[in-house]
N, C-alpha and C positions, 0 to 999 in steps of 0.2 A: 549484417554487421557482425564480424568475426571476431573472436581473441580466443590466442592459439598456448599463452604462459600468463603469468599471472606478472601483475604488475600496475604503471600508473596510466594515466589514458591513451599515448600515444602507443600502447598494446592492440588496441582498437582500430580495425581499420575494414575494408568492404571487398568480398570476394564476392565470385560468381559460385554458387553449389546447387544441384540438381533440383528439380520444381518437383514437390511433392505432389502425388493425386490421391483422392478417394477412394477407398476402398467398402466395402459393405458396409451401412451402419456409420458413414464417417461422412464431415464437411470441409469443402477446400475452401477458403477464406485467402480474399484479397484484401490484407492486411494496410490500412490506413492512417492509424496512429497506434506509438507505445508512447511508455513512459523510461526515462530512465531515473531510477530510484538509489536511493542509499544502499538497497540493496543486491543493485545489479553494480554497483559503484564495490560494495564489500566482496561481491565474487569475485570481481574484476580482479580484487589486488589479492586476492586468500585470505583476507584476514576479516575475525579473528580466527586462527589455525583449525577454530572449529567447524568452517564452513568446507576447507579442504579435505578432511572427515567424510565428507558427503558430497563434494564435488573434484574430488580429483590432487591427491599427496602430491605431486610435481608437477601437474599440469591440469587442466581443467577440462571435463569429458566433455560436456557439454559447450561447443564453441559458440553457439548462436545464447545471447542472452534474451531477457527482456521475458516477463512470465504475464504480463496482460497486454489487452490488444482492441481495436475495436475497428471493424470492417465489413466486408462484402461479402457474402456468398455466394462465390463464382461459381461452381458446382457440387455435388453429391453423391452419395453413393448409394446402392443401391438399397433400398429398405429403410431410407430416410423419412422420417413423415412430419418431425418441428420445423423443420426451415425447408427454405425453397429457393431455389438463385434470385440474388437482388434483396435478400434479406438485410437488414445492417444490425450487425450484430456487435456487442461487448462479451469476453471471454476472458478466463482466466486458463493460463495455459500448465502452472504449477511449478513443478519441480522439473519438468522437462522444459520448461524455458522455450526458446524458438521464436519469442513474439518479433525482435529486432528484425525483421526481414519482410519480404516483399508478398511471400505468402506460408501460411502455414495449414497443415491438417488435423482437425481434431475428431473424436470420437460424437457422434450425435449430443452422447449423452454425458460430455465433458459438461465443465463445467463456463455454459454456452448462453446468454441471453441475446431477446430483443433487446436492441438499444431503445431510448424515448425517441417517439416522433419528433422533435423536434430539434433537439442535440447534433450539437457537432462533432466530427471525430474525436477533438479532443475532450470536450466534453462525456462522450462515453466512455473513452480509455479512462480517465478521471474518476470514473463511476467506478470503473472496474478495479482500482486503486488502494485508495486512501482508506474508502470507506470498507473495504473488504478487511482490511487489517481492525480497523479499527472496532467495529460493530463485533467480533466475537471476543474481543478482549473486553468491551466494555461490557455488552449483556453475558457474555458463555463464565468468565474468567474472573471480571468486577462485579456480575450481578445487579448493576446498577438499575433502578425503579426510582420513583417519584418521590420528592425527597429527599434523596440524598445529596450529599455535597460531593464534586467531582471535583478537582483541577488537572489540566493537562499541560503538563509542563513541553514545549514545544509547538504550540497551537496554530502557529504561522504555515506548517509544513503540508504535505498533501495528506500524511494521517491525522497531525492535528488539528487542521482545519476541519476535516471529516468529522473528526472524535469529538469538536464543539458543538455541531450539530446535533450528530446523531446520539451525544449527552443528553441533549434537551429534547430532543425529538422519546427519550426513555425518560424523560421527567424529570433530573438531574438540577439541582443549582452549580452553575458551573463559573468556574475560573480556571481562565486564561493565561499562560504564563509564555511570553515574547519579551522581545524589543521591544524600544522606543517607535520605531515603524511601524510595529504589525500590529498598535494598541486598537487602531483603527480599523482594521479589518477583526480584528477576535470581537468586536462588539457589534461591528457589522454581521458576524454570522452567526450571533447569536448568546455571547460570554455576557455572563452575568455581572463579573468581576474581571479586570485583567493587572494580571503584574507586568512591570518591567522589571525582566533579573539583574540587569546592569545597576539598578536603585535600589531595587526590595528584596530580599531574603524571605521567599514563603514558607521555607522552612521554619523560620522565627514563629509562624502560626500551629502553635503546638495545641494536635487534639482536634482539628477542625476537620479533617477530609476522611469521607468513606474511602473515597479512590484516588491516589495520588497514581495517576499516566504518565509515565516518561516516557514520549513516543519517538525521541530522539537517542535516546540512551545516552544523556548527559551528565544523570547523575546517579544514584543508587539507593538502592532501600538503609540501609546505615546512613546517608546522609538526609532520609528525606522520611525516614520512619518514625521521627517525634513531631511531623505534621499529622499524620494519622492517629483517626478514632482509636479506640478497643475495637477491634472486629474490622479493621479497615484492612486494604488490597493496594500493594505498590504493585505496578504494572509495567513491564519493560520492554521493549520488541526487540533489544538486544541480547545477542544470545553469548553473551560472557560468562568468561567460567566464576566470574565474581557473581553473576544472575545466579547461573547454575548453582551455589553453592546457597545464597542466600535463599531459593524454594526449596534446595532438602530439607535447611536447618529448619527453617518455618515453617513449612508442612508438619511439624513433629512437636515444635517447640514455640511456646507463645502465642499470643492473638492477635498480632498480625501477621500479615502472609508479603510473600515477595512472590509474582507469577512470570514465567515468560513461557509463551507458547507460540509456536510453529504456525501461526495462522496459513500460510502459505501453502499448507501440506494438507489441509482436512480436505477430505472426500470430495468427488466433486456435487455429489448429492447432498451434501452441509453449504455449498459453495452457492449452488446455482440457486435456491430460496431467496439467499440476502441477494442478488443481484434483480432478480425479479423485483423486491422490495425499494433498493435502491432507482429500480427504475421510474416508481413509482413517488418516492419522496420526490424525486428531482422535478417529475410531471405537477405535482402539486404544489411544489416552490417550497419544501423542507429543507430538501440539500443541495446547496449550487457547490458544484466543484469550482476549485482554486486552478488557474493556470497560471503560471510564470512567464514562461517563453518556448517558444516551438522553435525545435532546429529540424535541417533537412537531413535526411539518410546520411546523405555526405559529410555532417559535421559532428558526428557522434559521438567521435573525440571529444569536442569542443562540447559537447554536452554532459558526455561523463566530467569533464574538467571542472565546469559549472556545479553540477549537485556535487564533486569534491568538495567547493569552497564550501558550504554547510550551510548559505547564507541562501538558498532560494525560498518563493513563497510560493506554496502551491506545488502543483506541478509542473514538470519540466517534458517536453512532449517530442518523441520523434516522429515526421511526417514519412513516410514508410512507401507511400504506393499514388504520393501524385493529388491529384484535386480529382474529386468523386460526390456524388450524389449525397449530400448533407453538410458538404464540407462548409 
Protein backbone atom coordinates (compact mmCIF):
# COMPACT_ATOMS: atom_id res chain seq x y z
CA UNK A 1 0.00 0.00 0.00
CA UNK A 2 1.80 3.02 -1.64
CA UNK A 3 1.41 7.05 -1.60
CA UNK A 4 3.73 8.81 -3.68
CA UNK A 5 2.34 13.02 -2.64
CA UNK A 6 0.60 13.90 0.10
CA UNK A 7 -2.97 14.50 0.15
CA UNK A 8 -6.60 12.78 0.96
CA UNK A 9 -7.18 9.00 0.69
CA UNK A 10 -7.55 8.53 -2.85
CA UNK A 11 -3.43 9.27 -2.89
CA UNK A 12 -3.38 5.68 -1.57
CA UNK A 13 -3.50 2.95 -3.78
CA UNK A 14 -1.35 -0.66 -4.34
CA UNK A 15 1.85 -1.25 -6.40
CA UNK A 16 3.99 -4.26 -6.88
CA UNK A 17 7.90 -3.29 -5.31
CA UNK A 18 10.62 -5.85 -4.70
CA UNK A 19 10.23 -8.66 -1.81
CA UNK A 20 12.80 -7.98 0.81
CA UNK A 21 15.07 -10.88 2.40
CA UNK A 22 17.19 -11.31 5.42
CA UNK A 23 20.18 -10.50 5.97
CA UNK A 24 22.62 -11.52 9.10
CA UNK A 25 20.89 -10.79 12.45
CA UNK A 26 17.62 -10.03 10.62
CA UNK A 27 13.66 -11.64 10.23
CA UNK A 28 11.52 -11.70 7.11
CA UNK A 29 7.91 -11.50 8.34
CA UNK A 30 4.88 -12.45 6.35
CA UNK A 31 2.85 -9.61 7.38
CA UNK A 32 -0.89 -10.40 8.27
CA UNK A 33 -2.42 -7.58 9.86
CA UNK A 34 -1.67 -3.52 10.32
CA UNK A 35 -3.62 -1.00 11.58
CA UNK A 36 -4.40 2.25 10.08
CA UNK A 37 -4.24 5.13 12.47
CA UNK A 38 -4.74 8.82 12.80
CA UNK A 39 -1.47 8.82 12.37
CA UNK A 40 -0.60 7.16 9.20
CA UNK A 41 -3.94 9.20 8.29
CA UNK A 42 -1.69 12.60 9.38
CA UNK A 43 1.29 11.54 7.10
CA UNK A 44 -0.84 10.81 4.60
CA UNK A 45 -2.07 14.41 4.19
CA UNK A 46 1.41 16.36 5.66
CA UNK A 47 -0.08 17.83 8.10
CA UNK A 48 0.59 19.26 10.67
CA UNK A 49 3.56 20.96 8.46
CA UNK A 50 5.56 19.45 11.41
CA UNK A 51 5.42 15.98 10.35
CA UNK A 52 6.88 17.15 6.71
CA UNK A 53 9.91 18.19 8.89
CA UNK A 54 10.59 14.56 9.22
CA UNK A 55 9.10 12.91 6.53
CA UNK A 56 9.56 14.57 3.47
CA UNK A 57 9.01 19.07 2.51
CA UNK A 58 7.12 18.17 -1.01
CA UNK A 59 6.69 14.61 -1.07
CA UNK A 60 7.01 11.90 1.33
CA UNK A 61 10.27 9.61 1.55
CA UNK A 62 8.89 6.92 2.96
CA UNK A 63 5.93 5.52 0.36
CA UNK A 64 4.98 2.30 2.25
CA UNK A 65 3.17 3.48 5.52
CA UNK A 66 1.76 1.67 8.53
CA UNK A 67 4.54 1.47 11.64
CA UNK A 68 2.97 -1.87 13.35
CA UNK A 69 2.36 -5.22 12.29
CA UNK A 70 1.66 -8.58 13.37
CA UNK A 71 2.63 -11.90 11.46
CA UNK A 72 4.67 -14.94 10.34
CA UNK A 73 8.03 -15.62 10.39
CA UNK A 74 8.83 -16.97 7.04
CA UNK A 75 12.46 -16.86 7.28
CA UNK A 76 15.87 -15.74 8.89
CA UNK A 77 19.07 -14.75 8.85
CA UNK A 78 21.87 -15.88 9.60
CA UNK A 79 22.87 -15.64 13.43
CA UNK A 80 19.32 -15.44 14.39
CA UNK A 81 18.53 -17.18 17.75
CA UNK A 82 14.74 -15.35 19.28
CA UNK A 83 12.56 -16.58 16.53
CA UNK A 84 12.36 -19.33 14.25
CA UNK A 85 10.12 -19.81 10.99
CA UNK A 86 6.36 -20.25 11.95
CA UNK A 87 6.82 -17.84 14.88
CA UNK A 88 3.68 -15.30 15.13
CA UNK A 89 4.92 -12.52 15.96
CA UNK A 90 3.67 -8.42 16.81
CA UNK A 91 6.29 -5.63 15.95
CA UNK A 92 6.64 -2.22 15.88
CA UNK A 93 8.30 -1.09 12.86
CA UNK A 94 8.93 2.97 13.85
CA UNK A 95 9.90 5.56 11.94
CA UNK A 96 10.65 3.51 9.06
CA UNK A 97 7.21 2.54 8.48
CA UNK A 98 6.84 -0.53 5.81
CA UNK A 99 4.08 -2.32 8.03
CA UNK A 100 1.18 -1.69 4.82
CA UNK A 101 2.49 -4.46 2.85
CA UNK A 102 2.71 -8.10 2.21
CA UNK A 103 6.00 -8.65 3.83
CA UNK A 104 8.52 -6.71 5.73
CA UNK A 105 12.32 -7.12 7.15
CA UNK A 106 13.27 -6.32 10.42
CA UNK A 107 16.47 -6.49 12.59
CA UNK A 108 16.28 -9.49 15.28
CA UNK A 109 16.54 -7.16 17.67
CA UNK A 110 13.99 -4.46 16.60
CA UNK A 111 11.48 -3.93 18.26
CA UNK A 112 9.98 -7.69 17.70
CA UNK A 113 7.63 -9.92 20.09
CA UNK A 114 5.67 -13.12 20.55
CA UNK A 115 2.29 -12.49 19.88
CA UNK A 116 -0.34 -14.45 22.78
CA UNK A 117 -1.03 -17.97 22.12
CA UNK A 118 -4.23 -17.50 21.53
CA UNK A 119 -4.80 -13.95 19.59
CA UNK A 120 -5.86 -13.22 16.37
CA UNK A 121 -3.99 -11.12 13.95
CA UNK A 122 -5.94 -8.41 14.73
CA UNK A 123 -5.87 -8.85 18.08
CA UNK A 124 -1.99 -8.66 18.07
CA UNK A 125 -1.53 -5.75 15.70
CA UNK A 126 -3.92 -4.08 18.39
CA UNK A 127 -1.45 -5.00 21.00
CA UNK A 128 1.20 -3.57 19.25
CA UNK A 129 -0.98 -0.17 18.89
CA UNK A 130 -2.84 1.51 21.18
CA UNK A 131 -1.30 0.35 24.18
CA UNK A 132 2.35 1.23 22.88
CA UNK A 133 1.32 4.87 22.75
CA UNK A 134 -0.32 4.81 25.49
CA UNK A 135 1.57 3.09 28.57
CA UNK A 136 4.74 5.54 28.17
CA UNK A 137 2.72 8.47 28.27
CA UNK A 138 0.84 7.32 31.10
CA UNK A 139 3.65 5.69 33.41
CA UNK A 140 7.17 7.42 31.62
CA UNK A 141 5.41 11.13 31.08
CA UNK A 142 2.15 11.07 33.62
CA UNK A 143 3.87 9.06 36.20
CA UNK A 144 0.60 7.72 37.06
CA UNK A 145 0.63 5.08 40.59
CA UNK A 146 -2.32 4.14 42.59
CA UNK A 147 -4.42 6.81 43.60
CA UNK A 148 -4.29 8.99 41.46
CA UNK A 149 -7.22 10.49 39.47
CA UNK A 150 -6.78 10.02 35.63
CA UNK A 151 -9.26 11.14 32.75
CA UNK A 152 -8.68 10.40 29.22
CA UNK A 153 -10.50 12.46 27.08
CA UNK A 154 -11.04 10.19 23.90
CA UNK A 155 -11.38 6.86 25.52
CA UNK A 156 -13.40 5.26 22.60
CA UNK A 157 -10.19 5.24 20.23
CA UNK A 158 -7.54 2.50 20.01
CA UNK A 159 -5.24 4.62 22.38
CA UNK A 160 -7.83 5.35 24.57
CA UNK A 161 -9.48 2.43 24.92
CA UNK A 162 -5.78 0.99 25.82
CA UNK A 163 -5.01 4.22 28.23
CA UNK A 164 -8.40 3.03 30.41
CA UNK A 165 -7.05 -0.09 30.97
CA UNK A 166 -3.68 0.33 31.32
CA UNK A 167 -4.82 3.53 33.82
CA UNK A 168 -6.06 0.90 36.15
CA UNK A 169 -3.97 -1.87 35.46
CA UNK A 170 -1.17 1.32 37.17
CA UNK A 171 -3.89 1.77 39.96
CA UNK A 172 -5.35 5.04 38.62
CA UNK A 173 -9.18 6.25 39.28
CA UNK A 174 -10.16 6.80 36.05
CA UNK A 175 -12.57 8.76 33.87
CA UNK A 176 -13.66 8.34 30.53
CA UNK A 177 -14.41 11.01 28.38
CA UNK A 178 -16.74 9.71 24.82
CA UNK A 179 -20.07 9.91 23.29
CA UNK A 180 -23.18 8.99 23.99
CA UNK A 181 -22.16 5.47 22.32
CA UNK A 182 -18.98 4.66 23.71
CA UNK A 183 -20.38 5.33 27.61
CA UNK A 184 -20.74 1.61 27.41
CA UNK A 185 -17.82 0.19 26.29
CA UNK A 186 -15.42 2.90 28.70
CA UNK A 187 -17.14 1.06 31.59
CA UNK A 188 -16.93 -2.15 30.02
CA UNK A 189 -13.19 -1.79 29.95
CA UNK A 190 -12.80 -0.63 33.02
CA UNK A 191 -13.71 3.53 33.53
CA UNK A 192 -14.59 4.38 36.87
CA UNK A 193 -16.51 7.50 35.74
CA UNK A 194 -17.51 8.33 32.05
CA UNK A 195 -18.44 11.72 30.54
CA UNK A 196 -20.44 12.46 27.51
CA UNK A 197 -18.65 15.67 25.94
CA UNK A 198 -21.75 16.48 23.76
CA UNK A 199 -23.79 16.99 27.67
CA UNK A 200 -20.85 17.53 30.17
CA UNK A 201 -18.11 19.99 30.15
CA UNK A 202 -15.21 18.18 32.44
CA UNK A 203 -13.41 20.96 32.32
CA UNK A 204 -16.15 22.56 34.67
CA UNK A 205 -14.27 19.89 37.24
CA UNK A 206 -11.71 22.29 38.44
CA UNK A 207 -8.81 20.93 40.59
CA UNK A 208 -9.77 17.24 40.26
CA UNK A 209 -7.30 15.38 37.83
CA UNK A 210 -3.57 14.29 38.31
CA UNK A 211 -3.54 13.47 34.51
CA UNK A 212 -5.71 14.98 32.11
CA UNK A 213 -4.85 12.56 28.46
CA UNK A 214 -5.94 14.04 25.43
CA UNK A 215 -5.33 11.19 23.24
CA UNK A 216 -7.09 12.69 20.40
CA UNK A 217 -5.67 16.07 20.30
CA UNK A 218 -9.13 17.72 20.63
CA UNK A 219 -8.40 19.99 23.04
CA UNK A 220 -5.42 21.77 24.70
CA UNK A 221 -3.77 22.35 28.00
CA UNK A 222 -5.24 26.35 28.24
CA UNK A 223 -8.66 24.72 27.70
CA UNK A 224 -8.28 21.77 29.98
CA UNK A 225 -5.57 23.10 32.56
CA UNK A 226 -8.26 24.42 35.33
CA UNK A 227 -9.36 20.71 35.47
CA UNK A 228 -5.97 19.87 36.80
CA UNK A 229 -4.40 19.31 40.49
CA UNK A 230 -1.29 21.56 41.51
CA UNK A 231 1.31 19.15 40.26
CA UNK A 232 -0.88 17.76 37.51
CA UNK A 233 0.21 16.58 33.76
CA UNK A 234 -1.96 17.45 30.35
CA UNK A 235 -0.96 14.90 28.08
CA UNK A 236 -1.33 15.26 24.23
CA UNK A 237 -0.16 12.76 21.34
CA UNK A 238 -0.51 15.63 19.06
CA UNK A 239 2.37 17.34 17.97
CA UNK A 240 1.08 20.97 17.37
CA UNK A 241 3.08 23.73 17.52
CA UNK A 242 0.19 25.16 20.13
CA UNK A 243 1.57 21.46 22.12
CA UNK A 244 5.00 22.68 21.36
CA UNK A 245 4.85 25.91 22.76
CA UNK A 246 2.54 25.02 25.88
CA UNK A 247 5.76 22.27 27.18
CA UNK A 248 8.47 25.05 26.87
CA UNK A 249 6.44 27.61 28.62
CA UNK A 250 5.50 24.98 31.46
CA UNK A 251 8.56 23.21 31.81
CA UNK A 252 9.88 26.54 33.22
CA UNK A 253 6.86 28.20 34.48
CA UNK A 254 4.09 27.00 36.97
CA UNK A 255 2.91 23.76 38.35
CA UNK A 256 1.39 22.33 35.94
CA UNK A 257 2.93 20.85 32.91
CA UNK A 258 1.72 20.41 29.28
CA UNK A 259 3.68 16.87 27.72
CA UNK A 260 3.87 15.57 24.24
CA UNK A 261 6.23 13.08 23.32
CA UNK A 262 7.30 11.08 20.26
CA UNK A 263 6.29 7.76 21.70
CA UNK A 264 6.84 6.19 18.27
CA UNK A 265 10.37 7.10 18.10
CA UNK A 266 11.96 5.49 21.60
CA UNK A 267 14.56 2.85 21.04
CA UNK A 268 13.61 -0.32 20.20
CA UNK A 269 14.93 -1.59 23.51
CA UNK A 270 12.30 0.80 25.54
CA UNK A 271 9.90 -0.66 23.00
CA UNK A 272 10.15 -4.32 23.03
CA UNK A 273 9.57 -4.68 27.22
CA UNK A 274 6.07 -3.00 27.05
CA UNK A 275 5.22 -5.42 24.37
CA UNK A 276 6.41 -8.61 26.15
CA UNK A 277 4.12 -6.92 29.06
CA UNK A 278 1.23 -6.26 26.90
CA UNK A 279 1.39 -9.72 25.85
CA UNK A 280 1.07 -10.73 29.08
CA UNK A 281 -1.91 -8.49 30.35
CA UNK A 282 -3.82 -9.67 27.33
CA UNK A 283 -3.12 -13.63 28.47
CA UNK A 284 -4.37 -12.72 31.81
CA UNK A 285 -7.52 -10.92 30.63
CA UNK A 286 -6.21 -7.03 31.76
CA UNK A 287 -6.14 -5.55 28.24
CA UNK A 288 -8.52 -6.73 25.36
CA UNK A 289 -7.81 -4.69 22.44
CA UNK A 290 -10.70 -2.75 20.71
CA UNK A 291 -11.40 -3.63 16.89
CA UNK A 292 -13.78 -1.54 14.75
CA UNK A 293 -13.72 -3.12 11.24
CA UNK A 294 -11.09 -5.05 9.16
CA UNK A 295 -10.63 -3.96 5.48
CA UNK A 296 -8.68 -5.86 2.76
CA UNK A 297 -5.34 -4.64 1.24
CA UNK A 298 -7.46 -3.64 -1.64
CA UNK A 299 -9.47 -1.16 0.28
CA UNK A 300 -7.00 0.98 1.99
CA UNK A 301 -8.34 3.83 0.66
CA UNK A 302 -11.55 3.12 2.03
CA UNK A 303 -9.91 2.66 5.25
CA UNK A 304 -7.80 5.61 5.57
CA UNK A 305 -11.20 7.47 4.63
CA UNK A 306 -12.94 5.71 7.61
CA UNK A 307 -10.17 6.71 10.51
CA UNK A 308 -10.51 10.38 8.43
CA UNK A 309 -14.15 10.50 9.66
CA UNK A 310 -12.75 10.59 13.58
CA UNK A 311 -15.66 8.65 14.41
CA UNK A 312 -14.06 4.87 14.77
CA UNK A 313 -14.03 2.81 17.97
CA UNK A 314 -11.01 0.80 18.46
CA UNK A 315 -9.04 -0.15 15.93
CA UNK A 316 -9.32 -0.11 12.21
CA UNK A 317 -7.34 -3.28 10.73
CA UNK A 318 -5.70 -4.02 7.38
CA UNK A 319 -5.71 -7.66 6.31
CA UNK A 320 -2.26 -7.69 4.64
CA UNK A 321 -1.21 -11.28 3.60
CA UNK A 322 -4.63 -13.57 3.41
CA UNK A 323 -5.93 -16.11 6.06
CA UNK A 324 -3.00 -17.84 8.15
CA UNK A 325 -2.49 -19.85 11.31
CA UNK A 326 -4.39 -17.80 14.14
CA UNK A 327 -6.37 -15.98 11.97
Amino acid sequence: VTYHRYGAPDVVGIEDVPTPSPAEGEIFIRIHAGVVTPADGAARKGEPFLIRLMGGIRRPKQPILGSVIAGEVAAVGGGVTRFRVGDRVMAATGDTYGGHAEYVVLAEDAAVEHMPGDATWEQGVALAEGPATAMPFLRDHGHVRPGMHVLINGGSGSVGSAAIQLAKHLGAEVTGVASTSNQALMRQLGADHVVDYKQTDFTAARDRYDVVFDVAGVSSFGSDKGALRDGGVYLDTYPSLNTVWHQMITSRLGSKKAVFAATGLRKPEQKRPDLALFRELFESGQLTPVIDRTFPMEQAAQAHAYVDTGHKTGNVVLRLAGEGSGA
